[in-house]
KEKE-3310 file (N, C-alpha, C; in steps of 0.2 Angstrom, whole numbers, plus 5000, padded with zeros to 4 digits):
npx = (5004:5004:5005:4997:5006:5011:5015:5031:5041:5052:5057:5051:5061:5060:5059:5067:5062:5062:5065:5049:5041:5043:5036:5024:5021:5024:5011:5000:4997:4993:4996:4985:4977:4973:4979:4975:4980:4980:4988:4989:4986:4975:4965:4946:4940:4948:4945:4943:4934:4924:4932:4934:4921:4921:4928:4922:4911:4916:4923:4911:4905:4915:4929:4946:4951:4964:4967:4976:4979:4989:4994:4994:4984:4968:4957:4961:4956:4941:4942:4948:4938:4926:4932:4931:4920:4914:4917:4930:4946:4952:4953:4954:4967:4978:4990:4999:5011:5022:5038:5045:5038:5040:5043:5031:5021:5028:5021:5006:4992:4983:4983:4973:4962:4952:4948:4939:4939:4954:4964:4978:4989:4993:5009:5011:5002:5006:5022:5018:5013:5024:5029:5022:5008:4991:4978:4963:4954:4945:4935:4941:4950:4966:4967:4959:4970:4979:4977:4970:4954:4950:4964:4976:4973:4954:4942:4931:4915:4916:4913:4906:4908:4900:4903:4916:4919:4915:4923:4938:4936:4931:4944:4953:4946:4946:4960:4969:4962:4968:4982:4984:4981:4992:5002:5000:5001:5016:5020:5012:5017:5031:5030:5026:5026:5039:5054:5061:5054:5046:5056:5060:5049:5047:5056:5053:5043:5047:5058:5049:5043:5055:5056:5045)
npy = (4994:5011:5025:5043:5054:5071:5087:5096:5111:5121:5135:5150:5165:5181:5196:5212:5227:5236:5231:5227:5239:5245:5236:5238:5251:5247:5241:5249:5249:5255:5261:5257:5246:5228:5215:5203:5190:5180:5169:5159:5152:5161:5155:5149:5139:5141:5151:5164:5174:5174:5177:5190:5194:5191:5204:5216:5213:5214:5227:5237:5233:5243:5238:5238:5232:5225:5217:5205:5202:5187:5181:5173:5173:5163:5170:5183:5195:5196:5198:5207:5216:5213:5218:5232:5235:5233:5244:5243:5245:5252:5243:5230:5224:5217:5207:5204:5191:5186:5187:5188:5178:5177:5189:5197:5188:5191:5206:5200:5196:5189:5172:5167:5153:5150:5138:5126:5116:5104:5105:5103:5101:5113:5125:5136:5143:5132:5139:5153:5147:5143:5156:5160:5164:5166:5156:5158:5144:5137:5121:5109:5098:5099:5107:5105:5096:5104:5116:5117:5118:5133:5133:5135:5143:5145:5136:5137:5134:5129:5142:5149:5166:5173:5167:5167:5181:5183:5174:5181:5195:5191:5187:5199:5207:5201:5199:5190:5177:5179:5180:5168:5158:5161:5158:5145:5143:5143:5134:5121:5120:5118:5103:5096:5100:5104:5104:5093:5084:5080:5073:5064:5056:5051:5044:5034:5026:5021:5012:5004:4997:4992:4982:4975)
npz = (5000:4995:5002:5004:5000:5005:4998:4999:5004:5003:5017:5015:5018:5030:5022:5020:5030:5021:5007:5009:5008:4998:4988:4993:4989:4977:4971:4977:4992:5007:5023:5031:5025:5022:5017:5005:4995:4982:4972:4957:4943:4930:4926:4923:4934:4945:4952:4954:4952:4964:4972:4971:4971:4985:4989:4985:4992:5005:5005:5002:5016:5020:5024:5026:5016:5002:4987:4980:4962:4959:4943:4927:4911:4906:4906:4911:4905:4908:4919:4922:4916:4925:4937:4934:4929:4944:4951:4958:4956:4964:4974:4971:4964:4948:4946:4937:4930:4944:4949:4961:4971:4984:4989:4987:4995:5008:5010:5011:5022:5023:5013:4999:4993:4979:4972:4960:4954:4949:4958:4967:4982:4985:4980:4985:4996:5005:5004:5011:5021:5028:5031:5040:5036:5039:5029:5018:5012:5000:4999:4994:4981:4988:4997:5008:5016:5017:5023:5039:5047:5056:5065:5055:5047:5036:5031:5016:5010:4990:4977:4987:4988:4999:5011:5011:5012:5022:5031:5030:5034:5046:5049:5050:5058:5071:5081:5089:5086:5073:5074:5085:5071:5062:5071:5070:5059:5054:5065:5060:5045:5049:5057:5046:5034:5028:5016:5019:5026:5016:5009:5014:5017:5005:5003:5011:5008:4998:5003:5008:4996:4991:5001:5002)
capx = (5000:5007:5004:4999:5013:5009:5019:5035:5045:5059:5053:5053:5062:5057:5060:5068:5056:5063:5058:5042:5038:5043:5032:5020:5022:5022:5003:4996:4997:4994:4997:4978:4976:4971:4981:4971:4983:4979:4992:4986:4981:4970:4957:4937:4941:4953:4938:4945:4928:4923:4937:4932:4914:4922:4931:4918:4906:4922:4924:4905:4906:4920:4934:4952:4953:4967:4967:4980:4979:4996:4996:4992:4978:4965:4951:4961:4952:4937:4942:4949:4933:4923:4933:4928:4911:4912:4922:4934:4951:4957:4953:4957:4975:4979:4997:5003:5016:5025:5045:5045:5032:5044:5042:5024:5021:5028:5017:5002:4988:4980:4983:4966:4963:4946:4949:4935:4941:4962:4969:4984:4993:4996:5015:5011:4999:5013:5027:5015:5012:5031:5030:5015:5001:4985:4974:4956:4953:4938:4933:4942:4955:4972:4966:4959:4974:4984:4974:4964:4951:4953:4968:4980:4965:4947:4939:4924:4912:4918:4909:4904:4908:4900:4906:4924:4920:4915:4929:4941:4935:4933:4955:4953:4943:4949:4967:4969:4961:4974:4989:4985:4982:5000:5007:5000:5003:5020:5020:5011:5023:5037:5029:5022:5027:5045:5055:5067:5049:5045:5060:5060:5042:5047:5061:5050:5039:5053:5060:5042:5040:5060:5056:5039)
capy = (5000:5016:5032:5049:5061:5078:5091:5098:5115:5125:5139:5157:5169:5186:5199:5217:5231:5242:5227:5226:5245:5244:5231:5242:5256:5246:5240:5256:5247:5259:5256:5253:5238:5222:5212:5196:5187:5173:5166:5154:5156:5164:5148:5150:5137:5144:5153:5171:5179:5171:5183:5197:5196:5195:5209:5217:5214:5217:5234:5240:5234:5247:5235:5240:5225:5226:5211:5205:5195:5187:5176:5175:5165:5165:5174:5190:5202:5195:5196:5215:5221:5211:5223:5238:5236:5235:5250:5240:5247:5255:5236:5223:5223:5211:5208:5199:5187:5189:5183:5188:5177:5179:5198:5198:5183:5195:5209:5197:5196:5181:5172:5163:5148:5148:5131:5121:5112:5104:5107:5095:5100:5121:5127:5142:5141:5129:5144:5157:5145:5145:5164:5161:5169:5161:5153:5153:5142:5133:5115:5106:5095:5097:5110:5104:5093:5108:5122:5115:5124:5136:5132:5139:5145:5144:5131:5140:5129:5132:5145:5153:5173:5176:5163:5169:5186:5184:5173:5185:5199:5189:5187:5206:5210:5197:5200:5185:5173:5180:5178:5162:5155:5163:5155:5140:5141:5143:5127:5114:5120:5114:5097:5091:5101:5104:5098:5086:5080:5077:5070:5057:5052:5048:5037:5028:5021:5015:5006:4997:4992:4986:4978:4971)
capz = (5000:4994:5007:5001:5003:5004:4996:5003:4999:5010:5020:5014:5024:5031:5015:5023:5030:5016:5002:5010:5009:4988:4986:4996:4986:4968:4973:4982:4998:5011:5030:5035:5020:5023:5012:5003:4990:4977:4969:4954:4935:4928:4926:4928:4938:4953:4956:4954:4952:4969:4977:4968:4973:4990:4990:4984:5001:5010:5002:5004:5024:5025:5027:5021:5011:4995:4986:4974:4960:4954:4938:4920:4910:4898:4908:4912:4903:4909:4929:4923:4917:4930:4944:4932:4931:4951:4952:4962:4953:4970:4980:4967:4959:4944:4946:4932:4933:4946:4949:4966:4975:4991:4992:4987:5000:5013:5013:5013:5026:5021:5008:4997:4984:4979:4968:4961:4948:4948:4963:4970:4986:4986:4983:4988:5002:5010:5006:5015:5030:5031:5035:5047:5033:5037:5022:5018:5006:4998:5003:4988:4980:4990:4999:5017:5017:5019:5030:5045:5048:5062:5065:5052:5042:5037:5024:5017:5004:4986:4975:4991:4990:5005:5016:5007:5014:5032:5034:5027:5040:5053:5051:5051:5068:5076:5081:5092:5082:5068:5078:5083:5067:5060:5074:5070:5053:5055:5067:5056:5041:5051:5057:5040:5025:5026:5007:5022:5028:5010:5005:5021:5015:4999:5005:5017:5003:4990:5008:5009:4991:4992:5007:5000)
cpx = (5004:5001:5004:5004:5014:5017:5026:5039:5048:5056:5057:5056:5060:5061:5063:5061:5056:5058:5052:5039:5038:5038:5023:5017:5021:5015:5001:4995:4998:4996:4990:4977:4977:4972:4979:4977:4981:4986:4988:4985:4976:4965:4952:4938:4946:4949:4941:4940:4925:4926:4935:4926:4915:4922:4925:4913:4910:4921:4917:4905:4910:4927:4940:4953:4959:4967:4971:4980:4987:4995:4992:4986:4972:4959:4954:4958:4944:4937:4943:4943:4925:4923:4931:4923:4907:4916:4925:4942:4957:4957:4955:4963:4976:4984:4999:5007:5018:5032:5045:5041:5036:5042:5036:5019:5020:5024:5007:4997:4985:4981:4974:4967:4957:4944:4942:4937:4950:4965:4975:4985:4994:5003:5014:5006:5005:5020:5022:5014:5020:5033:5025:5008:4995:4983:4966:4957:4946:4941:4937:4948:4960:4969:4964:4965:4980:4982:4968:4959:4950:4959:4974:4976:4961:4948:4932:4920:4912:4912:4904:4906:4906:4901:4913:4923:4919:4920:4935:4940:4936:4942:4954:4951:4945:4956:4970:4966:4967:4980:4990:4986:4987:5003:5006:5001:5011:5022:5019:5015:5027:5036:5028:5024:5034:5049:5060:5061:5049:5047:5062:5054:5041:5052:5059:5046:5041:5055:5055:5042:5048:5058:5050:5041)
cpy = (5006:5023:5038:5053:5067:5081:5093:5105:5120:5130:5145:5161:5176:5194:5206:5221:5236:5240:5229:5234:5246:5240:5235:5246:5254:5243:5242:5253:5251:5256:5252:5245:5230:5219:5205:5196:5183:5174:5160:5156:5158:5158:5150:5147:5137:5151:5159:5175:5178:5177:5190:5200:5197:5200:5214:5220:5215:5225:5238:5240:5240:5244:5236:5236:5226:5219:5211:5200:5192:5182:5176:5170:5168:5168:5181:5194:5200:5198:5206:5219:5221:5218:5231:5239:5236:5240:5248:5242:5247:5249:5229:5223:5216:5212:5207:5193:5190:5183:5181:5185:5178:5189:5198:5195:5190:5202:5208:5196:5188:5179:5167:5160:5146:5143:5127:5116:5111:5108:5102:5101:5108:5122:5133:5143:5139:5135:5149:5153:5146:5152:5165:5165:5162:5160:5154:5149:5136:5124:5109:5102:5093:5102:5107:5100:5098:5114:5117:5120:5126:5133:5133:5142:5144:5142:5135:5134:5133:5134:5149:5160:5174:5175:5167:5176:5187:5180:5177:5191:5196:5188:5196:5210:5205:5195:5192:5177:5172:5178:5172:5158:5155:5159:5148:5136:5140:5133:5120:5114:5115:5107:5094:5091:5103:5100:5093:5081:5075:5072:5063:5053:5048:5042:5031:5021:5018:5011:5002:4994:4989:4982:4972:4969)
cpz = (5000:5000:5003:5004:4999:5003:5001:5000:5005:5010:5017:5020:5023:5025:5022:5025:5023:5009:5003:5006:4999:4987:4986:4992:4978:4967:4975:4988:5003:5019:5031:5031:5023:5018:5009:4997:4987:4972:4963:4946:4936:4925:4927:4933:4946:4956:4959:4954:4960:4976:4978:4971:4983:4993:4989:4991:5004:5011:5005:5012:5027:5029:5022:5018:5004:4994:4979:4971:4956:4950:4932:4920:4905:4901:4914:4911:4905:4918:4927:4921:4923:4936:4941:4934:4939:4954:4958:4960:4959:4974:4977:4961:4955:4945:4942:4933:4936:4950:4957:4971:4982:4993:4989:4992:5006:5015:5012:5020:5026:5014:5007:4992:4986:4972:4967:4956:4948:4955:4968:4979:4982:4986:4987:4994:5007:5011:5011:5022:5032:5034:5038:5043:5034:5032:5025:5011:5005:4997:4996:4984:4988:4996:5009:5018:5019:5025:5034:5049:5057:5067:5062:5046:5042:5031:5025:5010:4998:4981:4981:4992:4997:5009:5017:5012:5020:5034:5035:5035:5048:5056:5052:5057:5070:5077:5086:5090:5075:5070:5079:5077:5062:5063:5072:5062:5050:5059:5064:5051:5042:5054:5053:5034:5022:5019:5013:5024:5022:5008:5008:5019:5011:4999:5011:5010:4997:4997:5007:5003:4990:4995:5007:4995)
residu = (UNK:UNK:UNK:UNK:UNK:UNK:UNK:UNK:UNK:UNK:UNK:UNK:UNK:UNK:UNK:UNK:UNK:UNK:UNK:UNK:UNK:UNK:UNK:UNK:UNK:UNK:UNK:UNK:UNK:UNK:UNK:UNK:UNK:UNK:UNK:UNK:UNK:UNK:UNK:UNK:UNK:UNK:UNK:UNK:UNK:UNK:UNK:UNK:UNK:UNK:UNK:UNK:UNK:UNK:UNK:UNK:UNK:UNK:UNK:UNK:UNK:UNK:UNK:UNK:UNK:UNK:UNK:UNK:UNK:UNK:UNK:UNK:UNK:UNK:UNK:UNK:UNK:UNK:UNK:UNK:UNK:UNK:UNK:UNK:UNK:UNK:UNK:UNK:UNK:UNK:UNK:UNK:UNK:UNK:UNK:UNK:UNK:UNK:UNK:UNK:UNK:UNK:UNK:UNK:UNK:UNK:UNK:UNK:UNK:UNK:UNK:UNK:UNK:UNK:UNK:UNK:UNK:UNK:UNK:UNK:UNK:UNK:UNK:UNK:UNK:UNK:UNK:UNK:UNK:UNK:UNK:UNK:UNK:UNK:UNK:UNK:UNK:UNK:UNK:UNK:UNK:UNK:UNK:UNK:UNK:UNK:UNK:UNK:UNK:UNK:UNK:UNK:UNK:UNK:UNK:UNK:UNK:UNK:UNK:UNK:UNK:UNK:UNK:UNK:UNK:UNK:UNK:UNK:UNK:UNK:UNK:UNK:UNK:UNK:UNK:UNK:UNK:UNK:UNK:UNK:UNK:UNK:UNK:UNK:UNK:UNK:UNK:UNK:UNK:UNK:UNK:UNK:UNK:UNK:UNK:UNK:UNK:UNK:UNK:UNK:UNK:UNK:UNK:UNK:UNK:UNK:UNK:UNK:UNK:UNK:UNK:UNK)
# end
């Protein structure tokens, strides 16, 4: 019997204050801002409109939310006129590709992966728990196998905006709830997803079928 074996990938470390503030500064990122990220193509199915719609009820509540999108794909122009038509310009940024996920990473809040379709095992999730950034992410693929909900994240049911936005705030007002789950996102990182875990896991189960 072969065991699943979840992802593994070496821990980002903390970027300067100076980086950060450039980062800050190349995506109008103010002090008050509430930093939401998605990392992911541009797919109907990674469930980018989902964010957006969000963002959206975030925004109208009156909560700083910014929300950055990084990655290309074939329903860009669809997500850019989307955030037009909700006159969201100043709250939802498209990023494009971006080299730096380490310095974009860093001045993140939460990260989100609103996935319904194709999802293995998160790099980028598992990079942002290495610097303590909580996750929401919808109920799907690889996903709960990486965020526990409340615990280093919240799991919200996928194609739910609104679930997605009261999770999202509640990391926002609840500073203690957020901390914790930084801290604890950091924690599980190091017990489970480390690339030496990985690479120990993966040498477990060629020992069995040698040994079987």
């Amino acid at each position: 019997r072969i065991d699943v074996i979840l992802n593994g990938v070496e821990p980002l470390s903390e970027v300067s204050e100076e980086k950060k503030q450039e980062i800050r500064a190349l995506y109008s990122i103010s002090q008050n801002d509430f930093v939401v990220g998605i990392l992911a193509r541009l797919e109907p199915y990674k469930g980018h409109i989902y964010v957006v719609e969000a963002a959206e009820m975030l925004k109208d509540k009156g909560i700083p939310v910014k929300v950055i999108i990084a990655g290309t794909g074939s329903c860009e122009e669809e997500l850019k006129n989307t955030i037009k038509a909700k006159n969201l310009e100043d709250t939802v940024i498209i990023a494009g590709f971006v080299n730096d996920v380490q310095g974009l990473l860093s001045v993140m809040d939460v990260q989100v992966n609103a996935s319904y379709g194709t999802e293995a095992t998160s790099l980028s999730l598992l990079e942002g728990m290495s610097l303590g950034i909580p996750a929401v992410v919808s109920d799907f693929g690889g996903n709960p196998g990486v965020i526990t909900d409340g615990e280093n994240g919240f799991i919200f049911p996928l194609k739910n905006s609104t679930k997605l936005a009261l999770l999202i705030r509640e990391l926002y007002e609840d500073t203690n709830a957020y901390n914790y789950m930084s801290k604890r996102a950091k924690e599980i990182f190091n017990e489970k997803f480390t690339a030496q875990i990985y690479a120990r896991n993966i040498e477990k189960e060629y020992e069995k079928v040698l040994e079987g």
